[in-house]
C-alpha positions as CSV (number, residue, x, y, z in Angstrom):
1,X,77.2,114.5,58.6
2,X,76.0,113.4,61.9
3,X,77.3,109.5,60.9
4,X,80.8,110.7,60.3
5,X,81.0,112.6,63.7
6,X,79.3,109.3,65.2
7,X,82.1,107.7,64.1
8,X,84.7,110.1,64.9
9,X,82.9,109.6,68.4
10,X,83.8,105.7,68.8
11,X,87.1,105.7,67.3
12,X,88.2,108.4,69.7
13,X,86.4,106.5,72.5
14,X,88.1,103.5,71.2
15,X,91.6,104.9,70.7
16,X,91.2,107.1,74.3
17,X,90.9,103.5,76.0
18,X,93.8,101.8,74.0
19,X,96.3,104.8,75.0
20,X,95.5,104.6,78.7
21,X,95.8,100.7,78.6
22,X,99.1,101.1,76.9
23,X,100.0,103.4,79.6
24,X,98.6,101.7,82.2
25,X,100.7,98.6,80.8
26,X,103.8,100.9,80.5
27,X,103.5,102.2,84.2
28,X,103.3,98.3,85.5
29,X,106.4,97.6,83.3
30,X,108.7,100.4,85.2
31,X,107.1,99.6,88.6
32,X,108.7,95.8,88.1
33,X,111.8,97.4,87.1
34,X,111.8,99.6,89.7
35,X,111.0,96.5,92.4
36,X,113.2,94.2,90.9
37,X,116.2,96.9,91.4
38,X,115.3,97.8,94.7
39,X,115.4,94.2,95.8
40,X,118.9,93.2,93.7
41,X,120.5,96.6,95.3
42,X,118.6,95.9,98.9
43,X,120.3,92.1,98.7
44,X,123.4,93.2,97.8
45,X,123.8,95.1,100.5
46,X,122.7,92.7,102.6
47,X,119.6,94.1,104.2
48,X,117.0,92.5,106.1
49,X,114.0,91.0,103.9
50,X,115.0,92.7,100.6
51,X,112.3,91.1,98.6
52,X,110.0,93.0,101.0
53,X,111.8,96.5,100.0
54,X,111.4,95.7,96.5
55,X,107.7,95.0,96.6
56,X,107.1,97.8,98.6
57,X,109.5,99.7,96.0
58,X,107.7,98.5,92.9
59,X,104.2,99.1,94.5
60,X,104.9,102.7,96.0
61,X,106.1,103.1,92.0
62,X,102.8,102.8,91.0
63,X,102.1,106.1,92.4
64,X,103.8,108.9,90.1
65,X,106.3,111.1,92.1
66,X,105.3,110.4,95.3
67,X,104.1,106.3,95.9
68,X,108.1,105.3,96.3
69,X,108.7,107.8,98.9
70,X,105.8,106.6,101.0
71,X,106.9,102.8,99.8
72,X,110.4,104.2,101.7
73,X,108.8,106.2,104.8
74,X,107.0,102.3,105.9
75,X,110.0,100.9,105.3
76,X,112.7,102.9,106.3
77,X,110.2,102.6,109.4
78,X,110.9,99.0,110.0
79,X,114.6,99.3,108.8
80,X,115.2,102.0,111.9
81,X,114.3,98.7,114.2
82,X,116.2,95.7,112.4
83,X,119.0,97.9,110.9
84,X,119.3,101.5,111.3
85,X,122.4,101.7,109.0
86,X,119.7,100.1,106.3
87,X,117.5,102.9,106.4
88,X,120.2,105.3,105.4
89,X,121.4,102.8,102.4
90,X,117.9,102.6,101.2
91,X,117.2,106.3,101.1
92,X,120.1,106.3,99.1
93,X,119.1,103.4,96.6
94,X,115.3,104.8,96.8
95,X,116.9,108.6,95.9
96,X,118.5,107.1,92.9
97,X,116.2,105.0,91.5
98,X,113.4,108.0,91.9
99,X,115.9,110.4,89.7
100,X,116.4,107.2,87.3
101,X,112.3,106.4,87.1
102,X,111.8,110.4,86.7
103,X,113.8,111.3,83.9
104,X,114.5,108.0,82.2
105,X,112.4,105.1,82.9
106,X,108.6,106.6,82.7
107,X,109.8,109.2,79.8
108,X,111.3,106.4,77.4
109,X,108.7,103.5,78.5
110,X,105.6,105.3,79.9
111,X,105.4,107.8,76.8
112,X,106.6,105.3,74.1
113,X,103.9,102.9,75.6
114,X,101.4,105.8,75.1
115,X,102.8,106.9,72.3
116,X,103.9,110.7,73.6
117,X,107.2,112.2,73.4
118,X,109.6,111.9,76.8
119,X,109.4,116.2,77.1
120,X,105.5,116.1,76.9
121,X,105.3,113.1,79.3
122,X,107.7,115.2,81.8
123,X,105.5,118.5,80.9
124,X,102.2,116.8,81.7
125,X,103.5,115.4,84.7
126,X,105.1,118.8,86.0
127,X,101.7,120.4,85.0
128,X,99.8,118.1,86.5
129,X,101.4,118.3,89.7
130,X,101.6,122.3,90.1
131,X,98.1,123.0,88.9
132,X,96.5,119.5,91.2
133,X,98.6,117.8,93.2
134,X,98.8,114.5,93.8
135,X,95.7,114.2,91.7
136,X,97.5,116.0,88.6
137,X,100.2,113.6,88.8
138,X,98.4,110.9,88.6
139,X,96.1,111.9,85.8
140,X,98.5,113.8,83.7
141,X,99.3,111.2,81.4
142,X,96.4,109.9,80.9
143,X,95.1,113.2,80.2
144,X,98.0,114.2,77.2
145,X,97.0,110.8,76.0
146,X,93.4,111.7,75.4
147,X,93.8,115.2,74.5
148,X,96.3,114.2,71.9
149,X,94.3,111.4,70.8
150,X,91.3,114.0,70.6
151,X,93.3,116.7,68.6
152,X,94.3,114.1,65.9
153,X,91.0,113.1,65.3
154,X,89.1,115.9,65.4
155,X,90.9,118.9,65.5
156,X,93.7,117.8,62.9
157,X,92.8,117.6,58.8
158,X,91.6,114.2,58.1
159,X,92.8,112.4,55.5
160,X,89.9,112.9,52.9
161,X,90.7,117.2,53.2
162,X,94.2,117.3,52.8
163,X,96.0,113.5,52.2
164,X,97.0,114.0,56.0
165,X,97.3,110.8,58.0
166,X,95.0,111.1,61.1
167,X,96.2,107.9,62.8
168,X,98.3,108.0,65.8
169,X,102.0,107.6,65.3
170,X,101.8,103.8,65.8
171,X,99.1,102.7,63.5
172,X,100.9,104.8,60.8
173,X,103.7,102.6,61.1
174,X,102.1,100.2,60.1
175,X,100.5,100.7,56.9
């Protein structure tokens, strides 16, 4: 008995580490995106030192929620002395791309990446953030990754009881 939970143990450990990798993987992927946007829209519209905007962009990104609007606060800081009419275009660009990172890029990427439905990604990040903060935001993911990772391993029928399959979504695809 005490091998088989030992077991169950390390492939949770194992799995837990996997999901937030992927995630961590997935959040990098929709920070470039972000960036790269930011920078295209930024040169388009002519501003000064747009690669600038979208590192800053694609950095604050990194931050759920909150990083690209302190990304835009420096920069819209140094826009207000090159090009005050800048600052205004990249609150715009900076508003939009927040709305499009919210609801479609880090639902679609960040929870197929971690292997959790777009609602429960937005669930855990809007419980996250009302019950913690910033903290809750930044650690809701991660958290529905290993709670979900923890209920299908331990909590779910295994395979032996019932002919249930207790491996996450992706390794069942697979086999």
């Amino acid at each position: 008995m005490g091998e088989k939970n030992t077991d169950k143990f390390f492939k949770f450990l194992s799995q837990s580490i996997i999901g937030v990798s992927k995630y961590v993987i997935g959040k990098l992927l929709t920070s470039l995106i972000i960036g790269v946007c930011m920078f295209a829209v930024m040169y388009l519209l002519d501003a000064p030192l747009p690669w600038l905007w979208g590192l800053l962009g694609g950095l604050g990104n990194t931050v759920p929620t909150v990083g690209i609007w302190i990304a835009y606060l420096i920069s819209a800081i140094v826009l207000l002395f090159l090009e005050p009419i800048q600052a205004l275009y990249l609150l715009i660009v900076t508003l939009a791309l927040q709305l499009i990172d919210d609801w479609v890029l880090t639902p679609f990427i960040t929870g197929k990446s971690a292997d959790l439905k777009p609602l429960v990604v937005i669930i855990a990040v809007m419980a996250g953030s009302s019950l913690f903060g910033i903290p809750g935001v930044l650690l809701a993911i991660p958290v529905a990754i290993v709670v979900k990772i923890f209920y299908n391993i331990f909590l779910r029928k295994n395979k032996e009881d019932t002919g249930n399959n207790t491996l996450p979504d992706e390794e069942q695809k697979k086999k």
